[in-house]
Phi, psi and omega in degrees: 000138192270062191297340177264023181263342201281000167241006164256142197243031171292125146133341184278163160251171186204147172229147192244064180312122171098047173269322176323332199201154146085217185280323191321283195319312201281327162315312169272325197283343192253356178256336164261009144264008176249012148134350193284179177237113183249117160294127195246123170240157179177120184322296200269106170247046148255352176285314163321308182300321182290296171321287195304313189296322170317321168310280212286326176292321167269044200260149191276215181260013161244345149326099176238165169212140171236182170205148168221172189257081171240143177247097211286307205267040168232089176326318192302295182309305180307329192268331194279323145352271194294345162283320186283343183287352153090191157348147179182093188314278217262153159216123178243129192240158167207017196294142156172146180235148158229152175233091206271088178247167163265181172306306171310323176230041153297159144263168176303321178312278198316308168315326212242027142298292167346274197302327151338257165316266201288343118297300181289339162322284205300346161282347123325271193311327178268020155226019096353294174262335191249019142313287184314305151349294183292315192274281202278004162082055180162098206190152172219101151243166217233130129247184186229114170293204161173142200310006186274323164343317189269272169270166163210139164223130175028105202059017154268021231260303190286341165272340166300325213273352174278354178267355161275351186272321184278000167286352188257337171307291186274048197225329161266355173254001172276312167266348150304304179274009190263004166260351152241061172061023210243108197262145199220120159207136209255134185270130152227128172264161174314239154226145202231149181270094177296169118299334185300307149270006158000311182284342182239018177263019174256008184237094190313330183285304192312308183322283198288337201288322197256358150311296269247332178283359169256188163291319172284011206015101174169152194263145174282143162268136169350302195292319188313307191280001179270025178235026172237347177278296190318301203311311168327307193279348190249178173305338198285351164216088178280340197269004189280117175190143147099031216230149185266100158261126196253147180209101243214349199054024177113333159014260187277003153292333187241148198244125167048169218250324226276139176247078183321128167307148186270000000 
């Protein structure tokens, strides 16, 4: 074993779903600085166009980024994509919407925006890439999950339930493929400052209530989550599939706030 080799990824592609913005966007720029040559997909492709290039400049002498222009809920385009990209080591996806309503008043649309994108997508895609995968004996997909997988509140629910469905989509494409060589694993991070939460880094209560919920009492940055992807994506976790890596500041480790006088 090559220890000073085990987080690096010259010679892999990585293709990067959700690169525009956000984990992606930090994700592909942190896997091509660690040698791979990364593809950035993303429905907005000049937002794609931005990541990569930001990716090839903090990119090493083994590193690259490219972009292409994909829209994960047009099956057709997903499939036609993931056959011209050839080859394909890593797949990370990180595409997902929310509509933080309670249940009695979703609408039908909305469930089935959710659900869309975040569970049928990501179950495309890992049989998009991790066919190919499968066939050539080798592969690491990463989706992203997220602690509502887990905890949940009041107007989280279709979205909660879609991000457990995708730890168990890849907890079961973990056992299915690991035997021809195909490592599946999923990250959920806490809260992180997104488009995603956007709505609620516009509200200072809403804002301070969920700082208040890690050990660090502080909201996450995009980048924070691109070294538990490199680690996914490298040798440094050959032995890793079928696994929830949380990353979370502590999040779903703490039952309450209250600090007992010694």
């Amino acid at each position: 074993m090559n220890y000073q080799q085990l987080f690096r990824l010259d010679g892999r592609r990585a293709a990067v779903v959700g690169a525009g913005s956000g984990i992606g966007r930090e994700a592909s720029i942190a896997l091509a600085a660690h040698g791979a040559e990364v593809i950035c997909l993303d429905r907005d492709e000049e937002a794609a166009e931005a990541t990569a290039a930001a990716a090839t400049t903090a990119a090493d002498a083994d590193g690259s980024a490219s972009h292409r222009h994909l829209d994960v809920l047009d099956r057709a385009q997903l499939r036609s994509v993931a056959a011209d990209l050839g080859a394909v080591d890593v797949l990370v996806f990180t595409a997902a919407v929310n509509v933080r309503k309670p249940l009695l008043d979703y609408e039908d649309e909305e469930y089935d925006k959710v659900v869309d994108l975040n569970l049928r997508a990501s179950f495309d895609l890992i049989r998009a890439f991790g066919g190919p995968m499968a066939e050539r004996g080798s592969g690491s997909i990463i989706g992203f999950s997220s602690i509502r997988g887990t905890t949940v509140e009041p107007g989280q629910g279709v979205y909660a339930a879609t991000k457990a469905g995708v730890e168990l989509m890849l907890k079961t494409a973990a056992a299915e493929l690991g035997t021809r060589g195909v490592r599946c694993n999923a990250i959920a991070p806490g809260i992180v400052e997104t488009p995603l939460t956007e709505q609620i880094q516009q509200q200072p209560e809403w804002y301070d209530a969920y700082a208040t919920k890690s050990a660090f009492k502080r909201w996450a940055q995009p980048g924070e989550m691109a070294g538990a992807v490199v680690y996914l994506a490298a040798d440094a976790s050959s032995y890793v599939t079928g696994s929830v890596l949380r990353v979370d500041g502590g999040w779903t480790a703490i039952d309450g706030r209250f600090d007992p006088p010694s």
